[in-house]
C-alpha positions in Angstrom: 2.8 -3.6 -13.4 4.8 -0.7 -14.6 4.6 2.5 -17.1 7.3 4.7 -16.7 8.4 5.6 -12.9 5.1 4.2 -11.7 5.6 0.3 -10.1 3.3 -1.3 -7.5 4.6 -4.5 -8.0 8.0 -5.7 -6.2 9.7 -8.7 -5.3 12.8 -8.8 -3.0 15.1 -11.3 -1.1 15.4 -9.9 2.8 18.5 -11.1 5.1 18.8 -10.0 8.5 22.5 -10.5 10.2 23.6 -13.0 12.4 23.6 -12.3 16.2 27.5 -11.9 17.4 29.8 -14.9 19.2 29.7 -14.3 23.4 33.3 -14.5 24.6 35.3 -17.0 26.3 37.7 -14.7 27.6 39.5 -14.8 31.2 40.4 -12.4 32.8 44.3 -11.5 33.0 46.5 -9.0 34.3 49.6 -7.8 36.1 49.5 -9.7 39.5 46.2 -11.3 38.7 47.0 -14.6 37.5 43.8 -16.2 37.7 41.2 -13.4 37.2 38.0 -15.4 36.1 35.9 -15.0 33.4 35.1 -11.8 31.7 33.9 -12.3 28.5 31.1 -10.0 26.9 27.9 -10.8 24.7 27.3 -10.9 21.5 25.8 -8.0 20.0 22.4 -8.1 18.2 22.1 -9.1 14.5 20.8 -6.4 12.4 17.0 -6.5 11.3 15.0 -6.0 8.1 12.5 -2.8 8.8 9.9 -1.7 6.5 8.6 1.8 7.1 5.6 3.8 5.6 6.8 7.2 4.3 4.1 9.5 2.7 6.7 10.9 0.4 6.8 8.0 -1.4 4.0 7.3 -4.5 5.6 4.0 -5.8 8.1 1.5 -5.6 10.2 2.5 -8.3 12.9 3.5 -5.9 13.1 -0.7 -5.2 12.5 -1.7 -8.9 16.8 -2.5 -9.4 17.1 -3.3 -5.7 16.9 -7.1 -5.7 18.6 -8.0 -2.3 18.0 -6.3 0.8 20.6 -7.6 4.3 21.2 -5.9 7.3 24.1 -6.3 8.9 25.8 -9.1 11.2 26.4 -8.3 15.2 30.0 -7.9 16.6 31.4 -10.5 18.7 32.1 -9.6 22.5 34.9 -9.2 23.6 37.0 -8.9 26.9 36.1 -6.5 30.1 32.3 -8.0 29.3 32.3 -5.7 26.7 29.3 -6.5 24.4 29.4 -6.5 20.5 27.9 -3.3 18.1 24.3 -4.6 17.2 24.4 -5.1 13.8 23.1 -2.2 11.5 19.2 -1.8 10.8 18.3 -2.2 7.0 15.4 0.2 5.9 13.2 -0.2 3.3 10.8 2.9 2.8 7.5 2.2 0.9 4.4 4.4 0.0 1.3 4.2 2.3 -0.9 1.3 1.3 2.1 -1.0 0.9 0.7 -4.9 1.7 3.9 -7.2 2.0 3.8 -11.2 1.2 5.5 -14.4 1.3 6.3 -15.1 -1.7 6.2 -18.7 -1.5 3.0 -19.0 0.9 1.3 -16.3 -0.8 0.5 -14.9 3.0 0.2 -11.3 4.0 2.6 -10.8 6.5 1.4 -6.8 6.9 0.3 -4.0 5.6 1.8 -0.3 5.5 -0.7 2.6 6.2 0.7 5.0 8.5 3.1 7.7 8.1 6.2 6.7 10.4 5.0 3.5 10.8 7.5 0.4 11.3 7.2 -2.7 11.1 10.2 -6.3 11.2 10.4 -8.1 8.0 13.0 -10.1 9.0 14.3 -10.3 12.7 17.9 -9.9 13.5 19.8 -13.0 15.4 20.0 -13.0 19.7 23.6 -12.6 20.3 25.5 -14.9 22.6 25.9 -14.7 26.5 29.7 -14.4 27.1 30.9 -16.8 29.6 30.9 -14.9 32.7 27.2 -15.5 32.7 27.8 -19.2 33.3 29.9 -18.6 36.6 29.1 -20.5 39.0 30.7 -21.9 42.6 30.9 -25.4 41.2 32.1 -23.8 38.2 34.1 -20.6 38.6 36.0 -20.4 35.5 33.7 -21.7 32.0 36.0 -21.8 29.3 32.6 -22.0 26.9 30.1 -19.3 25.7 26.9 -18.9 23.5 27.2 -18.4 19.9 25.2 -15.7 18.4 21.4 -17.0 17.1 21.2 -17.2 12.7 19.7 -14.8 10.5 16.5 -14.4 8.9 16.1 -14.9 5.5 12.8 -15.2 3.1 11.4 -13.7 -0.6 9.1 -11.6 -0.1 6.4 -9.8 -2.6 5.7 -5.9 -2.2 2.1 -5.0 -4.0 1.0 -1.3 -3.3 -2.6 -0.4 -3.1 -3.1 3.5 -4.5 -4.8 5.4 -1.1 -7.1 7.8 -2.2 -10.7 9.4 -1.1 -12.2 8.4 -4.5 -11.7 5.8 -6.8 -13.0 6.2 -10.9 -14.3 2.7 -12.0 -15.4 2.4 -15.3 -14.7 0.6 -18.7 -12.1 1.7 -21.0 -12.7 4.7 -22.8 -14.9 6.0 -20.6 -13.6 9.4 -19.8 -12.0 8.9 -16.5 -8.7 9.9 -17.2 -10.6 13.2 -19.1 -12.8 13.8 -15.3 -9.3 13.7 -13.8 -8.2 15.9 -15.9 -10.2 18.5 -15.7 -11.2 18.4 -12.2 -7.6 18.4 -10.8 -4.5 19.6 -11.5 -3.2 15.9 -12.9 -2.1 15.2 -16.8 -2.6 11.6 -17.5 -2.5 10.1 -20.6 -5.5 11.0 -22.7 -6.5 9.4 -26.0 -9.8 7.8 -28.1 -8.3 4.4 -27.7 -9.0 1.1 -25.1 -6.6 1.3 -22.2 -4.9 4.4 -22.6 -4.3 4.6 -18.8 -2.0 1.7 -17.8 -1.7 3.1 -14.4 -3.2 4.5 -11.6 -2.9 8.3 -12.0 -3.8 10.2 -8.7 -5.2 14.3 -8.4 -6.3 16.4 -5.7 -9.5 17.8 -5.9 -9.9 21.0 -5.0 -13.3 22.0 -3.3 -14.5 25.2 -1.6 -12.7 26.9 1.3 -9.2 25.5 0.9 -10.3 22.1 1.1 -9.2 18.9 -0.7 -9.6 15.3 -1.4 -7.3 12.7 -3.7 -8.9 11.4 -6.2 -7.5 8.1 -8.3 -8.0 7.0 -12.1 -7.9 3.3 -12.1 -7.1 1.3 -15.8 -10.7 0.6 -17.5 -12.6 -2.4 -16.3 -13.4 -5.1 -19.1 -15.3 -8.4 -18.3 -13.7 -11.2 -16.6 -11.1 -8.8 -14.6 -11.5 -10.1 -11.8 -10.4 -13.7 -13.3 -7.2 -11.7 -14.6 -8.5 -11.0 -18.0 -7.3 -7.3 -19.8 -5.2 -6.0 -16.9 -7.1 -7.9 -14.5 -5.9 -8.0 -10.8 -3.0 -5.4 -11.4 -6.1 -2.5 -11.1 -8.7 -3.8 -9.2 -6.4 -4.2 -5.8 -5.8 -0.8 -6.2 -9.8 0.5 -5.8 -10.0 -1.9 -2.6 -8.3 1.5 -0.4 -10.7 4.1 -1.9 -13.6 5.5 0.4 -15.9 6.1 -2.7 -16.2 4.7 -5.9 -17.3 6.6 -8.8 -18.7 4.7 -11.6 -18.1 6.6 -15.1 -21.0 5.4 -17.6 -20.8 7.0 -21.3 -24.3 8.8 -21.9 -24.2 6.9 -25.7 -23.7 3.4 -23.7 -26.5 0.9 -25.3 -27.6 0.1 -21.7 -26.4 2.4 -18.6 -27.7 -0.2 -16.2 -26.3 -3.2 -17.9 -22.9 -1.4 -17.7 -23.3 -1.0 -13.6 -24.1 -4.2 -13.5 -20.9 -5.8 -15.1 -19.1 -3.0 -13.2 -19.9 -4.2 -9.8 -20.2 -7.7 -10.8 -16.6 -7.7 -11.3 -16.1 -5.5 -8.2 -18.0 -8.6 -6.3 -15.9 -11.1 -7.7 -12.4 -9.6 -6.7 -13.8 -8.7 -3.1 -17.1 -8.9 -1.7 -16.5 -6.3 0.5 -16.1 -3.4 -1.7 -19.7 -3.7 -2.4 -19.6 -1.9 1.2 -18.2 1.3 0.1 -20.6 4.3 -0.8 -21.1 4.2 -4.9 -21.8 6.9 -7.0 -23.1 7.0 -10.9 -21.4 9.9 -13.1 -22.9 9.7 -16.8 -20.3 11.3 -18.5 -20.1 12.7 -22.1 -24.0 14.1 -21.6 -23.2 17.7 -23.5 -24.2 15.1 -26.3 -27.6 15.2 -24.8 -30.6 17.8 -24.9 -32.8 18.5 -22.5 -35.7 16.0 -23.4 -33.0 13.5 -23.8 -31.5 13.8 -20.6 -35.1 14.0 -18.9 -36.2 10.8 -20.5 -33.1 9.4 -18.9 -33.1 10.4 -16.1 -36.8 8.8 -15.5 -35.7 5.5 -16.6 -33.0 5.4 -14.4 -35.1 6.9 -11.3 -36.8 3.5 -11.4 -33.5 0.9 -12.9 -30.8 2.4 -11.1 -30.1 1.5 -7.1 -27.4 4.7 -6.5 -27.4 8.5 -6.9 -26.4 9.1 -10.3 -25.8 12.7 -11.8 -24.9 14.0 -15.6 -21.7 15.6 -16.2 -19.5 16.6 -19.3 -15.7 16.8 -18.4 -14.9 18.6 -22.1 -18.2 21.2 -21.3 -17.2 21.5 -17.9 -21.3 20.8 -17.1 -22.1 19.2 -13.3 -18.5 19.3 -12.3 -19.5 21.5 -9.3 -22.3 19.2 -8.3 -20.1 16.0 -8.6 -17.7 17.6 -6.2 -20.7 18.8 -3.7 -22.1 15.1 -4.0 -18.6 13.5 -3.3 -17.9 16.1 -0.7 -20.6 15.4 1.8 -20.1 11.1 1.2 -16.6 11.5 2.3 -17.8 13.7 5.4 -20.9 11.1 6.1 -19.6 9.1 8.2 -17.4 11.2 10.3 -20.7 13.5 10.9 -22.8 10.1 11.1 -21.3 10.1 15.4 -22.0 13.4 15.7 -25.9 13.4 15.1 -26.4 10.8 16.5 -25.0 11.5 20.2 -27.3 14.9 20.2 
């Protein structure tokens, strides 16, 4: 799925080189006649590398690069002198990078480290030259190994936005507005369905310095999670997110119902991300008075399972308290060890 410079969606043909010929060479010289085998190995074949680079926000740098080869190893040669391994081919990617087969569907890994590397496709063994095969019953082999074949395979890169919060909601329901105004983003913004056909990240920034990324997802419609609206090109991308924040409209005809089909759809796509701490924001309440929002607020006291709070990204109301609220779910767990070793 693309929109402008933003693509999480890549596929790719990967070749790694051929492992170099070991020599057959024999040894001559001035006054040596008969000097005996001395050819060198084969050098390596070059591999196929993928490495995570957090620089890197999408994989529109890959989008016109259809074939990806490293490079073949050199023969050996006389004096045992072993071949140049073949040249290393690098393909950077963003954090949260998974890599497939493309014909077996398979995850082969994922990417989530700064630095980290890992083979895509593995170079070829270059030959032993032939003064490995010396022996006393056979002092001069006039034979030697020939380098191992490359690698070769399609290959399918999907990347999964990483970010501390993930806004799950249906269209139109003011995500990309919260983003907006609570960090220093500009996505797309208008009074239409699917107005955000990407993920949009933004840095939220809370008190004393301190930050967390938050991600606007594409709006949620029934039957996502069979591929319906934009279907599975969103919902991989909430799987990475620590927290999700549902966004329910305060004029929805039924606040609960709307959770309900949220997560539902959530459950369908991927049990697990029913794991994740889950949040309620009802946004556009600076339509609401104060007996409204109390009468609310005690129906869903006793119909809704999670915290839910009131804000209004246009009024700037309960942005403060949102980010307290997130704040201290994202620290949770890492103060959970803490506590309980006292």
């Amino acid at each position: 799925m693309t929109e402008g410079n933003f693509v999480d969606y890549i596929k790719l043909y990967v070749a790694s080189g051929n492992g170099g010929k070991g020599s057959a060479h024999l040894h001559r010289e001035k006054y040596v006649a008969k000097g005996g085998p001395d050819g060198g190995d084969g050098g390596r074949g070059g591999h196929v590398i993928v490495r995570g680079n957090k620089n890197l926000w999408t994989l529109f740098h890959l989008k016109f690069k259809k074939h990806v080869r490293a490079g073949h190893g050199e023969h050996g040669s006389k004096s045992r002198s072993t071949g140049a391994d073949g040249e290393d081919a690098i393909i950077e990617v963003p954090l949260g990078t998974v890599v497939r087969d493309t014909e077996t569907n398979k995850v082969l890994f994922e990417i989530t480290e700064d630095g980290e590397e890992k083979i895509l496709a593995k170079g070829g063994k270059g030959g032993l030259g032939n003064w490995h095969f010396k022996s006393s019953t056979n002092q001069t082999p006039r034979y030697a190994q020939p380098g191992l074949p490359m690698e070769e395979k399609d290959v399918t890169l999907e990347l999964k936005v990483l970010a501390d919060v993930g806004l799950v909601g249906f269209p139109n329901a003011g995500k990309s507005t919260l983003l907006s105004v609570i960090t220093s983003a500009k996505p797309k913004i208008a009074d239409y369905e699917f107005t955000t056909l990407k993920p949009n990240l933004g840095i939220v920034e809370y008190r004393d310095f301190k930050t967390f990324v938050m991600a606007d997802i594409p709006g949620i419609i029934e039957g996502a999670a069979e591929g319906k609206g934009l279907g599975h090109y969103f919902l991989r991308h909430i799987e990475r997110n620590s927290i999700l924040l549902f966004l329910i409209p305060a004029d929805a005809k039924d606040i609960k119902e709307q959770y309900d089909i949220l997560l539902d759809e959530l459950r369908r796509y991927n049990p697990e991300m029913l794991d994740k701490d889950r949040l309620v924001a009802i946004s556009k309440s600076d339509m609401l008075d104060a007996e409204l929002k109390a009468e609310m607020k005690a129906e869903l006291d006793k119909t809704l399972p999670v915290p839910f709070l009131f804000i209004s990204s246009v009024a700037q109301q309960g942005l403060t308290e949102l980010k307290d609220v997130l704040w201290k779910l994202l620290n949770a767990n890492e103060n959970a060890p803490k506590s309980s070793s006292k």
